[in-house]
C-alpha positions in Angstrom: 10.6 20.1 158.6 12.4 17.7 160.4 12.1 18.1 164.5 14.9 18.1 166.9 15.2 16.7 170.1 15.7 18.9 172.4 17.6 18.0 175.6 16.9 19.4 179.3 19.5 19.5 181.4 19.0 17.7 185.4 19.7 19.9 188.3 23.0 21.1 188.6 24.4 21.7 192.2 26.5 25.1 192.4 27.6 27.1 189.5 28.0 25.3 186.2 31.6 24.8 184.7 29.8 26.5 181.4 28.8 29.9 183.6 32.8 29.9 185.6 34.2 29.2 181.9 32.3 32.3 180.2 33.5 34.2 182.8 37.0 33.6 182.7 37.2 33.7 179.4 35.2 36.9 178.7 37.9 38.3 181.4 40.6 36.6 179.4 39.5 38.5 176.1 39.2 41.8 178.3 43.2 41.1 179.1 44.1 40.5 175.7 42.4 43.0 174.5 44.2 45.8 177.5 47.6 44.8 176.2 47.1 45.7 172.9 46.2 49.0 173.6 48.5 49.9 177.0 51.2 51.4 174.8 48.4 53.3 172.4 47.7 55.3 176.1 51.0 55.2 177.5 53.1 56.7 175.0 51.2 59.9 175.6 53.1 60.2 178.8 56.4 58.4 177.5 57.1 61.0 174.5 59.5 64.4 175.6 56.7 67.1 175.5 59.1 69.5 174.6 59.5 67.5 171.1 57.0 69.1 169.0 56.9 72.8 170.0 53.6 73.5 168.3 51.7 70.7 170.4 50.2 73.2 173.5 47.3 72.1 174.9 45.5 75.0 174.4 46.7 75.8 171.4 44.6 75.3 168.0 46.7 73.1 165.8 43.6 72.9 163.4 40.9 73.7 162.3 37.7 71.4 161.3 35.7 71.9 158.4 32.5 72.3 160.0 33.7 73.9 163.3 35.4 76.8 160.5 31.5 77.7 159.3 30.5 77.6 163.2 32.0 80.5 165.0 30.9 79.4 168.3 33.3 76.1 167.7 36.3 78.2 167.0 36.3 78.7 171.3 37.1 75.3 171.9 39.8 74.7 170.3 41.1 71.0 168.5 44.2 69.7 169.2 45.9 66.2 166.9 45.3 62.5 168.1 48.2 61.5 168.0 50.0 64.7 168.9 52.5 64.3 171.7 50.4 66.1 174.9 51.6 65.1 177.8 49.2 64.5 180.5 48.6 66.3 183.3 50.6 64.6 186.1 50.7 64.6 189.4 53.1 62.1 190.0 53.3 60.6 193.7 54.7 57.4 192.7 58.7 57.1 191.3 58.8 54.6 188.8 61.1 51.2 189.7 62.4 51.4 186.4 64.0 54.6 187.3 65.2 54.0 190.8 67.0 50.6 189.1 68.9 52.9 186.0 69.6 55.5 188.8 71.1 53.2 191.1 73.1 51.5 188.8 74.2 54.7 186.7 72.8 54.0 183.6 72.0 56.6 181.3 68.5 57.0 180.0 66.1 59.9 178.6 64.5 61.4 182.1 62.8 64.1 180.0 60.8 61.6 177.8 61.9 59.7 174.8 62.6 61.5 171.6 61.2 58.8 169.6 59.6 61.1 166.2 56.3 60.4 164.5 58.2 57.5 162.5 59.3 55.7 165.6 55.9 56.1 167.6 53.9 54.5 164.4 56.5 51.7 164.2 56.4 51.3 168.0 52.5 51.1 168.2 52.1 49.4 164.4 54.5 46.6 165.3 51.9 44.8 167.4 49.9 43.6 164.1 53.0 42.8 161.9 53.2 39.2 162.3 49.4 38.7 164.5 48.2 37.6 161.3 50.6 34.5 160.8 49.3 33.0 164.5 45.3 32.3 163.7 46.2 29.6 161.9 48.3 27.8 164.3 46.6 29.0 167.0 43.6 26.7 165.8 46.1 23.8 165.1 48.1 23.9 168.8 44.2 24.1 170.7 43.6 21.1 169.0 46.8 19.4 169.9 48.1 20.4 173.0 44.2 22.0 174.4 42.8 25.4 174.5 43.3 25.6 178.3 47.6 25.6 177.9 47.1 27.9 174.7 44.7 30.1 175.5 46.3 30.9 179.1 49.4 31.3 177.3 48.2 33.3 174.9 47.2 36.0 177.3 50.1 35.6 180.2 52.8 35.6 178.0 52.1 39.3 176.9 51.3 40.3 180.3 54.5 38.9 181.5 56.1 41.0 178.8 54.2 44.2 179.8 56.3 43.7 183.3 59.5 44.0 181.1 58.2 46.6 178.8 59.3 49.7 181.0 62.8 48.6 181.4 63.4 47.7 178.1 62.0 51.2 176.9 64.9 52.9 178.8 67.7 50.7 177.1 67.2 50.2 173.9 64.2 50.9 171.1 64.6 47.5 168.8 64.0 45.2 171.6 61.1 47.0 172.3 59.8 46.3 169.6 60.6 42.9 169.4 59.0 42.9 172.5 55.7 44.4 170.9 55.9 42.0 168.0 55.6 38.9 170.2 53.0 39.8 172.3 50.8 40.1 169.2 51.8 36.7 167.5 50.9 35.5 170.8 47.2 37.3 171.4 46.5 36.3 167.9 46.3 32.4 169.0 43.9 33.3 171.6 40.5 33.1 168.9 41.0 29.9 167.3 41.8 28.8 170.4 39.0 29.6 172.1 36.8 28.7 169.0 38.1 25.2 169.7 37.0 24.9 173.1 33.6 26.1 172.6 33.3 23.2 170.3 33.8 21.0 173.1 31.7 22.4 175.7 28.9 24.8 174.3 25.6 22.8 173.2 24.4 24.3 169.9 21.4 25.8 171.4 23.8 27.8 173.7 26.5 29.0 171.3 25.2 32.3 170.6 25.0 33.6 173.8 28.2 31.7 174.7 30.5 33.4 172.2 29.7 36.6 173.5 32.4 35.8 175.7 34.7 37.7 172.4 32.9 41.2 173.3 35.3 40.6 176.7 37.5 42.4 173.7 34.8 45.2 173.9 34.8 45.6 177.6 38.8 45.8 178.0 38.6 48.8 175.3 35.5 50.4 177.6 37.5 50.5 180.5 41.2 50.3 179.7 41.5 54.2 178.7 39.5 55.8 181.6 41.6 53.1 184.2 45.2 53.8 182.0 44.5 57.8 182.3 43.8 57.5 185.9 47.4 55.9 186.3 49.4 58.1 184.6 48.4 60.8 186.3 48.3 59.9 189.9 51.9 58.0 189.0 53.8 57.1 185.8 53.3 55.9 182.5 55.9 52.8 183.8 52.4 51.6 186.1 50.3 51.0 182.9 52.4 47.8 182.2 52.8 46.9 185.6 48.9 46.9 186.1 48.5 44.6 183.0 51.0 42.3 184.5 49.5 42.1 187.8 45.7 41.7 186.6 46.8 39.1 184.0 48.5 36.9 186.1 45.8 36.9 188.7 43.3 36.1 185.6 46.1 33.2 184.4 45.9 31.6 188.0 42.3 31.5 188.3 41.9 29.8 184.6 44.4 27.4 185.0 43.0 26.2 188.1 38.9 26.7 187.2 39.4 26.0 183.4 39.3 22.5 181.7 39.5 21.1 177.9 36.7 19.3 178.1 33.9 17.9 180.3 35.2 14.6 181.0 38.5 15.8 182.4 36.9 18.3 184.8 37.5 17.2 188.5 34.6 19.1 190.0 31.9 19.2 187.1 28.2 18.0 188.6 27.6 14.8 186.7 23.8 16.0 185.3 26.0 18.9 183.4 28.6 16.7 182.4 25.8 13.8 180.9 23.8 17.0 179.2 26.9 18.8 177.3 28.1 15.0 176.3 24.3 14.3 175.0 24.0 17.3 173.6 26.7 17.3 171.7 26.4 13.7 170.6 29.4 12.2 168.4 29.5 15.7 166.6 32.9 16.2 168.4 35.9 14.1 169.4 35.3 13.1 172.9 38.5 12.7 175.2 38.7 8.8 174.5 39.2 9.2 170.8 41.9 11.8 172.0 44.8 8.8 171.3 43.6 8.2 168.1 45.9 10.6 165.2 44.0 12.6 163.1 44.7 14.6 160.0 42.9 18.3 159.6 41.2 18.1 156.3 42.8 20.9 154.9 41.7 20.2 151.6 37.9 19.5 152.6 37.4 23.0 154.8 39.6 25.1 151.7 37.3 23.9 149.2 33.9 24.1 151.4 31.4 26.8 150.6 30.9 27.5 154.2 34.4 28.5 155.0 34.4 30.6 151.9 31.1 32.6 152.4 32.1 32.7 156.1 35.8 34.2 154.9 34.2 36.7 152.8 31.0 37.8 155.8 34.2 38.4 158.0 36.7 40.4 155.6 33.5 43.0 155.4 33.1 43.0 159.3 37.0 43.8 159.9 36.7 46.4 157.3 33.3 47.7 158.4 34.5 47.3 162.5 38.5 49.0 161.9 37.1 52.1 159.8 34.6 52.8 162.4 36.2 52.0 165.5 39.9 52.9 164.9 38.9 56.0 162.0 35.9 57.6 163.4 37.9 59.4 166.2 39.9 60.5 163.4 36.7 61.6 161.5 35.3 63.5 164.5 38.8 64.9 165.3 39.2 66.6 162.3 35.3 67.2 160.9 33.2 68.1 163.9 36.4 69.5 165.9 36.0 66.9 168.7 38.6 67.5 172.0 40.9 64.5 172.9 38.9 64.2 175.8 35.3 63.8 174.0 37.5 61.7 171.5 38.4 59.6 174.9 34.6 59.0 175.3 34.4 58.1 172.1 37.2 55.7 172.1 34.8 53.4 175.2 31.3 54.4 174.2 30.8 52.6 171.1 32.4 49.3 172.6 30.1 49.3 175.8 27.2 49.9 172.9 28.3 46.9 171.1 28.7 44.7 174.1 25.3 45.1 175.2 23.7 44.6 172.3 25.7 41.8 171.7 23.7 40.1 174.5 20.4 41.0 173.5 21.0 39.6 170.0 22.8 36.0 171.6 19.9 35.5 173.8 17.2 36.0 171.0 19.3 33.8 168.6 19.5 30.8 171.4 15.9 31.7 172.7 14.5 30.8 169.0 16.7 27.7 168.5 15.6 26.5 171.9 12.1 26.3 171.2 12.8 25.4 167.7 10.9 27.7 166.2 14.0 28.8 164.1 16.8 26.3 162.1 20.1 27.5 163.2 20.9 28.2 159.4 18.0 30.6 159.5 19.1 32.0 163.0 22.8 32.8 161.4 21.6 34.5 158.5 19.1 36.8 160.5 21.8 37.8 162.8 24.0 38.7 159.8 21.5 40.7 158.1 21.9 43.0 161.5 25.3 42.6 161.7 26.5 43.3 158.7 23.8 44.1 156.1 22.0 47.1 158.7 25.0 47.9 160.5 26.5 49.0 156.8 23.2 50.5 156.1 23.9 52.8 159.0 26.5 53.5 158.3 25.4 55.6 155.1 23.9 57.7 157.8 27.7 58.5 158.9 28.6 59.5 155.0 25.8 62.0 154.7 25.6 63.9 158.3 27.8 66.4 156.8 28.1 68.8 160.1 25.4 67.5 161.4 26.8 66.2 164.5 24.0 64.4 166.4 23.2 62.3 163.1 27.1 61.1 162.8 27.0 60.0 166.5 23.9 58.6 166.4 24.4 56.8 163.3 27.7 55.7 164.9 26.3 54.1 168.0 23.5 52.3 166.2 25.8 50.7 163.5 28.0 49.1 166.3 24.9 48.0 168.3 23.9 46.4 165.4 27.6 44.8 165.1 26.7 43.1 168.1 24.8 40.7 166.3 28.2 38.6 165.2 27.9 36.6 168.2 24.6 34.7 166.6 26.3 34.9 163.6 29.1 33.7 161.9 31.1 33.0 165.0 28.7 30.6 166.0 28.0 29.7 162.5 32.0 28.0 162.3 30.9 26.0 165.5 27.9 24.8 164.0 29.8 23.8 160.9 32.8 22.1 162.3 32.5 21.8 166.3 36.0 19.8 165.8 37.7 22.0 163.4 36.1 25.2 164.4 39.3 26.6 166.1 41.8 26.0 162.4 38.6 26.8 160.4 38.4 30.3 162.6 42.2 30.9 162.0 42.3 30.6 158.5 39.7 32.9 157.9 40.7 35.3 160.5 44.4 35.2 158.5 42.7 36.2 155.3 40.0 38.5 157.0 42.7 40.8 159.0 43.8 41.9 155.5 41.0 44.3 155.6 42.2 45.8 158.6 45.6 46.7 156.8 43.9 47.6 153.9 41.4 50.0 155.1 44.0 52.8 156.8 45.7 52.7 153.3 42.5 53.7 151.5 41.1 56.4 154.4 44.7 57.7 154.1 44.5 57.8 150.5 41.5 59.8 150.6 42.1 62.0 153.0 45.6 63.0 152.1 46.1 66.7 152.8 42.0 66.5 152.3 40.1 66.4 155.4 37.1 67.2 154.2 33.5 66.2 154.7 33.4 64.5 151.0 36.5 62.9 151.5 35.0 60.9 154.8 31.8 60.9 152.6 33.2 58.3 150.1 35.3 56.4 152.8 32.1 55.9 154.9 30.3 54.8 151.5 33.2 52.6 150.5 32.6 50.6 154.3 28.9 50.4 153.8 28.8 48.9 150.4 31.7 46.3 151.3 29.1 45.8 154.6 26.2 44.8 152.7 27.5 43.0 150.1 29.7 40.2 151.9 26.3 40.6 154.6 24.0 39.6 151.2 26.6 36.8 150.1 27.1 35.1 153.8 22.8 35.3 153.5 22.0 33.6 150.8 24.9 30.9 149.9 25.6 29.7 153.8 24.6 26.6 155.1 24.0 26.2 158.6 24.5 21.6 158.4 27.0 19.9 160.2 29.8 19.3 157.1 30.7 15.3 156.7 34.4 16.7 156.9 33.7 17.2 160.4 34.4 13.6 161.2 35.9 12.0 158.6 36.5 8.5 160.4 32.9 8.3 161.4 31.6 6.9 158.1 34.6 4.9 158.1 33.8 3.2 161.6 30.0 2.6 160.8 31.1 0.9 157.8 33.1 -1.2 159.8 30.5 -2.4 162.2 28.1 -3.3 159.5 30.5 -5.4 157.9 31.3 -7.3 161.1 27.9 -8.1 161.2 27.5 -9.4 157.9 29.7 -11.6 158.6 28.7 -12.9 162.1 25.0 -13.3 160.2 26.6 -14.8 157.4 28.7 -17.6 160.1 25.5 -18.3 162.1 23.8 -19.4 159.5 26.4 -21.0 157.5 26.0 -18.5 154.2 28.6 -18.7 151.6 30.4 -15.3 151.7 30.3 -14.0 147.8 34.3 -12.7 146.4 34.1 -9.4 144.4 35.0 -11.7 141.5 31.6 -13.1 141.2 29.4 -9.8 141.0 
């Protein structure tokens, strides 16, 4: 096996620009993630109450299937996710909003809008029409204009709409949406982008730790719906948008002033770190000098890879395997085990602390073996997707066939995503490792094909469960998720390899062919050689 030279790095004075780069954009994925779900919390508080008559707290709106053959369930009572329940609220704050209509005599619902079931799922749904048409370009604009202006953009631009979000609500119901709809064009730019600049700055023998910077996703879930309920009920609903403005233009000041594209444009980077990452990564990547130079994405080299195919299909059966579980197992508990919305709050955070951590342990073994090179990072990707995606969907059987068995489904539950945390030594650094240049378009395009799972998947648990919420139903739809799991798991396994592709730099062959030829013919002048035409071969 051939050996690798591994570099150390000299000793760095202060806090790397690596370690204040995680940071800000593990933060930065906690924001982006926050704003997706605000209105998913705040509409609880923005709906009329009096709406739906049936929707009383303490009134049983259904019944589970296993909680109907438990008498001692029938005392707590289940109440509808989605039902309107309006939080208990204590309000001490008036919203601005409000003072501004009021003062200017304008109209507006003070009871609560009297948007129906259609209009909330349009509301909340809009967010993810048109996310899927930004991965690719989000991937092409790092590249061109830098993942610093993107990536900061990315994120502010939604929290800046949060800010107008409240008014907007008041006045008129389409340009909310609109409103909705951009913010997730522009949060779907923020992957690529960021896949881009771990290319530029991450050693390979660092990426999988690095990337768990996307579990900031994770974190923002964890602690958005205890910090969101908290709001609403010591003020308005109006203060969940204002809190996601304020905290993401905080976070957009710090990164544009902290964050850099690359190592040689940092100001304040200590020289040994800046000679290791530029050592390190070696002519694998463009470096800023080349940065005049124009040069074509080889579209036509990463569509017809096997890598970005094998990577396409490992992701389409971790969207499918990480949206049933995460956004249908409160769902599954809801109506199965008879679980309260506020056990069905716990759930919501639980699972994505589980994953988070786990995501570490998993990064730190995958760099921990490539450091000491007792592990190819080919062999380090596939291991991590045999947890990730080829366990995790084992698991998940364990879901299918607890039947009322409660402590089986939530253990079974937590220990699938754990395993989920694996993706960071995965695939996501396996893209890097592929194409360090190209990793940010190579992410988008899979991500555009790979978020069809996640509209796929409601359609099926909905077909199955149509006016049938029953344990077999949620049987076959937790079957269905592990067999898609460990089947794209076993492909990404055994047809992936882990080489840098040629594609990668395409004018690299070109310019070594160059230099040898200008040699030839300095040798050839020194020593007075006849050069030889084509003609006479």
């Amino acid at each position: 096996m051939k050996k690798r030279v591994i570099l150390l790095e000299g000793n760095v004075k202060g806090i790397k620009a690596r370690t204040v780069l995680w940071y800000l954009a593990f933060f930065g994925f906690a924001i982006n993630t926050i704003v997706r779900i605000n209105s998913s919390i705040a509409i609880v508080d923005m709906i009329d109450v009096n709406l739906k008559k049936s929707t009383n707290v303490n009134k049983t709106v259904a019944v589970s299937e296993c909680l109907a053959k438990d008498d001692k369930g029938a005392q707590n009572g289940t109440i509808s996710i989605i039902s309107n329940i309006k939080l208990v609220n204590t309000t001490r704050y008036v919203s601005m909003e409000r003072k501004i209509l009021d003062y200017f005599e304008i109209e507006y619902e003070r009871d609560g809008f009297k948007w129906n079931e259609h209009k909330q799922g349009m509301y909340l749904g809009s967010f993810y029409w048109l996310h899927w048409m930004s991965q690719i370009p989000g991937g092409i604009l790092a590249t061109k204009f830098g993942t610093k202006t993107i990536f900061g953009l990315a994120n502010f631009i939604p929290c800046a709409l949060c800010l107008l979000t409240p008014i907007v609500s008041y006045l008129d119901y389409k340009v909310l949406v609109i409103l909705r709809i951009t913010s997730g064009v522009c949060t779907g730019l923020s992957w690529p982008a960021m896949h881009h600049l771990i290319g530029l700055w991450i050693p390979g023998n660092e990426r999988s730790r690095f990337v768990t910077v996307y579990l900031g996703t994770g974190i923002g879930a964890a602690i958005a719906f205890p910090i969101f309920g908290y709001i609403i009920k010591i003020s308005s609903w109006e203060w969940v948008f204002h809190f996601c403005f304020i905290v993401g233009t905080i976070w957009y000041i710090f990164w544009m002033f902290l964050v850099f594209d690359s190592p040689e444009v940092h100001p304040r980077i200590d020289p040994a770190e800046k000679e290791y990452i530029i050592k390190s990564l070696g002519s694998s990547v463009f470096r800023e000098k080349d940065k005049h130079e124009r040069r074509e994405i080889p579209w036509k080299a990463i569509l017809t890879s096997r890598c970005t195919w094998v990577t396409v299909l490992a992701d389409l059966g971790n969207v499918w395997g990480l949206f049933t579980i995460l956004t249908q197992s409160p769902t599954y508990f809801r109506f199965i085990h008879g679980w309260s919305i506020e056990m069905v709050g716990i759930l919501s955070g639980f699972p994505h602390l589980m994953r988070v951590l786990a995501s570490f342990v998993f990064s730190s073994i995958g760099d921990y073996l490539l450091t000491g090179d007792r592990m190819s990072r080919e062999h380090v990707r596939k291991l991590a997707t045999l947890f990730h995606l080829v366990l995790s969907g084992a698991v998940c059987l364990g879901i299918a066939y607890s039947g009322c068995n409660f402590t089986l489904a939530v253990a079974s539950l937590t220990l699938s995503l754990a395993l989920n945390g694996a993706i960071s030594a995965g695939l996501l650094s396996g893209i890097i490792d592929n194409s360090p240049n190209y990793s940010g378009v190579i992410l988008g395009a899979v991500g555009t094909i790979s978020i069809n799972s996640a509209l796929v998947s409601p359609m099926v648990v909905g077909y199955l469960t149509f006016e049938n919420q029953t344990v077999k139903a949620w049987e076959h739809i937790f079957v269905i998720t592990s067999v898609i799991m460990m089947i794209t798991g076993l492909i990404y396994i055994v047809f992936y390899d882990g080489s840098l592709q040629p594609w990668n730099n395409p004018g690299a062959c070109k310019s070594e062919d160059k230099n040898i030829r200008k040699k030839l013919l300095e040798f050839n002048e020194k020593f007075k050689i006849p050069q030889q035409s084509s003609n006479d071969l």
